[in-house]
ChimeraX commands (.cxc) that place a marker at each C-alpha (Angstrom):
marker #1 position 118.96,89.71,96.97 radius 0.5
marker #1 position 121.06,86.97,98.61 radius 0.5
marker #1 position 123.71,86.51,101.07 radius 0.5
marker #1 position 126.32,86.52,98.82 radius 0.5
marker #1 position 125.13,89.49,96.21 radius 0.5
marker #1 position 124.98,91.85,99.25 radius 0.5
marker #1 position 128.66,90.60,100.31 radius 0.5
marker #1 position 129.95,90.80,97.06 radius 0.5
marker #1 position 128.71,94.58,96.40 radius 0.5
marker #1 position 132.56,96.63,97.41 radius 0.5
marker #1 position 129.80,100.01,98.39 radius 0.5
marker #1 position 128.40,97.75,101.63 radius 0.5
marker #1 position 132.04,96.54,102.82 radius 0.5
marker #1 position 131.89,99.38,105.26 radius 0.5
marker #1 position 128.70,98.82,106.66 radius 0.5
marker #1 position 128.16,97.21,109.96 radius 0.5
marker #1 position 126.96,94.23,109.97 radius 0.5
marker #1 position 123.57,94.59,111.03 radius 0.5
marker #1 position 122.81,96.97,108.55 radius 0.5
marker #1 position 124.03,94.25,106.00 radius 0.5
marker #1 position 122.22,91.40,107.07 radius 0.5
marker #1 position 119.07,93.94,107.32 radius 0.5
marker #1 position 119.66,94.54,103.63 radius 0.5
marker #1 position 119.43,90.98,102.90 radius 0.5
marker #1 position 116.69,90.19,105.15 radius 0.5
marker #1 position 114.98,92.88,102.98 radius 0.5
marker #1 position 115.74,92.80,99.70 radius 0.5
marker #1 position 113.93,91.17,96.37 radius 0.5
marker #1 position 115.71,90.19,93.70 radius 0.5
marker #1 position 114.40,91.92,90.07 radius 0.5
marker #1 position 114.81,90.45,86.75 radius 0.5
marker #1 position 113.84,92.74,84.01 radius 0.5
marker #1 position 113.89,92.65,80.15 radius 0.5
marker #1 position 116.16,94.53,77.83 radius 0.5
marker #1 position 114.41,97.98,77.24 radius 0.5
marker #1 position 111.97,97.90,80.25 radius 0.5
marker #1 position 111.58,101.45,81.65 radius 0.5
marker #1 position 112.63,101.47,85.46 radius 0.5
marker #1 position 111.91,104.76,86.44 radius 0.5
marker #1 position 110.80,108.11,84.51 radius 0.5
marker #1 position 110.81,111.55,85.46 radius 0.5
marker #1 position 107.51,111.79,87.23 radius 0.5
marker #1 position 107.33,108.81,88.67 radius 0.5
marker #1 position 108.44,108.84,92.56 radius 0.5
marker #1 position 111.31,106.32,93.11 radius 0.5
marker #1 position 109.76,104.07,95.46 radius 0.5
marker #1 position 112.57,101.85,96.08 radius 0.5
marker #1 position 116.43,101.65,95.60 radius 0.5
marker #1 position 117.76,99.31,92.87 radius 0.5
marker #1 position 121.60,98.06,92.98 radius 0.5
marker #1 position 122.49,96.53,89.70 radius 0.5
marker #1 position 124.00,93.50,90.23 radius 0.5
marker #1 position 124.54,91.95,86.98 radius 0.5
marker #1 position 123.96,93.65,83.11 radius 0.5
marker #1 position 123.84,97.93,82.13 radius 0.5
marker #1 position 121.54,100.36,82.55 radius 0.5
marker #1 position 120.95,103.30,79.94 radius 0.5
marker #1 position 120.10,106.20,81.62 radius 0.5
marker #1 position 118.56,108.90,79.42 radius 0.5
marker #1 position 115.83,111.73,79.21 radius 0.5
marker #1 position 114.68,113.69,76.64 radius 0.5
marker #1 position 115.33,117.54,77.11 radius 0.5
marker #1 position 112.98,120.16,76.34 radius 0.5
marker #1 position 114.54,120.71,72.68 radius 0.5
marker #1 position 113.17,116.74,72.22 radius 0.5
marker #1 position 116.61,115.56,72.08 radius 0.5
marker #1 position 117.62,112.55,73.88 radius 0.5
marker #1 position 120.26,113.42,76.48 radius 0.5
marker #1 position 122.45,110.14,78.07 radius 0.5
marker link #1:1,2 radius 0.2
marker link #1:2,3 radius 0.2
marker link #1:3,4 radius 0.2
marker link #1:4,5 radius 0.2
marker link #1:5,6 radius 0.2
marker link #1:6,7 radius 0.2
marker link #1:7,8 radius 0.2
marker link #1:8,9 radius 0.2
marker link #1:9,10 radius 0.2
marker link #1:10,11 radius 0.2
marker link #1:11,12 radius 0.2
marker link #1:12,13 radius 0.2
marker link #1:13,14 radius 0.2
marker link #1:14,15 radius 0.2
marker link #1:15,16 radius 0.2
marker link #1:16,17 radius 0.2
marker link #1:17,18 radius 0.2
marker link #1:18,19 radius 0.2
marker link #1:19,20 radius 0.2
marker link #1:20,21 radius 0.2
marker link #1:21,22 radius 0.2
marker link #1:22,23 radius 0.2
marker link #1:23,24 radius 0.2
marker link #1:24,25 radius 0.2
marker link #1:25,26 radius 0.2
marker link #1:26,27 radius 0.2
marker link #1:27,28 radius 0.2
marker link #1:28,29 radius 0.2
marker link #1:29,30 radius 0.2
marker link #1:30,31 radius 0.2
marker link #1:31,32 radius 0.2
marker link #1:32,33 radius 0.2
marker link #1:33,34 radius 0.2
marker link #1:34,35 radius 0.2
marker link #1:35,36 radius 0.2
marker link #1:36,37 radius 0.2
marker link #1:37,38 radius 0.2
marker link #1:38,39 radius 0.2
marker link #1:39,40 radius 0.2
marker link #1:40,41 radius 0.2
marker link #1:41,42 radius 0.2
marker link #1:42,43 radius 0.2
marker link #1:43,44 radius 0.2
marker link #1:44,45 radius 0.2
marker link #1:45,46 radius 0.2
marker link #1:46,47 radius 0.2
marker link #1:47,48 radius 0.2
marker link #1:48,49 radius 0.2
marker link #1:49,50 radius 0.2
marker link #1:50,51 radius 0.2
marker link #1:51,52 radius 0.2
marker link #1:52,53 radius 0.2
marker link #1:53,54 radius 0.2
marker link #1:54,55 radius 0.2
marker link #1:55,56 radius 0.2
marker link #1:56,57 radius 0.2
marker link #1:57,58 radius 0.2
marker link #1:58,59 radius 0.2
marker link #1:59,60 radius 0.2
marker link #1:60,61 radius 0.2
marker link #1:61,62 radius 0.2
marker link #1:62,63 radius 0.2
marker link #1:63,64 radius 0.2
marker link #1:64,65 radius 0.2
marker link #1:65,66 radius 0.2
marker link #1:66,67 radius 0.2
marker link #1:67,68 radius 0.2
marker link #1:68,69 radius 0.2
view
């Protein structure tokens, strides 16, 4: 993540800025395909994604095998 995505993001306005030039001295930018699967229900989230550009779907199927979003 750059600079600029990190400045432009209205949730981090409030943060000091250490913490904000932490998060860009840390991030990685992802790029991922229409349809890819991010994260599923038994997977451990092992990091913390901020959508920058595009949509997420966010959806699970319920124990009646209906798709709930």
């Amino acid at each position: 993540m750059t600079a600029d995505n990190v400045n432009r993001i209205e949730a981090f306005d409030k943060l000091p800025k250490p913490d904000r030039d932490y998060l860009q001295a840390h991030c990685q930018s992802l790029q991922l395909p229409a349809g890819k699967t991010v994260f599923s229900p038994d997977m451990e989230a092992a990091h913390f994604l901020i959508l920058v550009r595009g949509s997420v779907k966010v959806s699970q199927t319920g124990v009646n095998g209906r798709n709930i979003v």
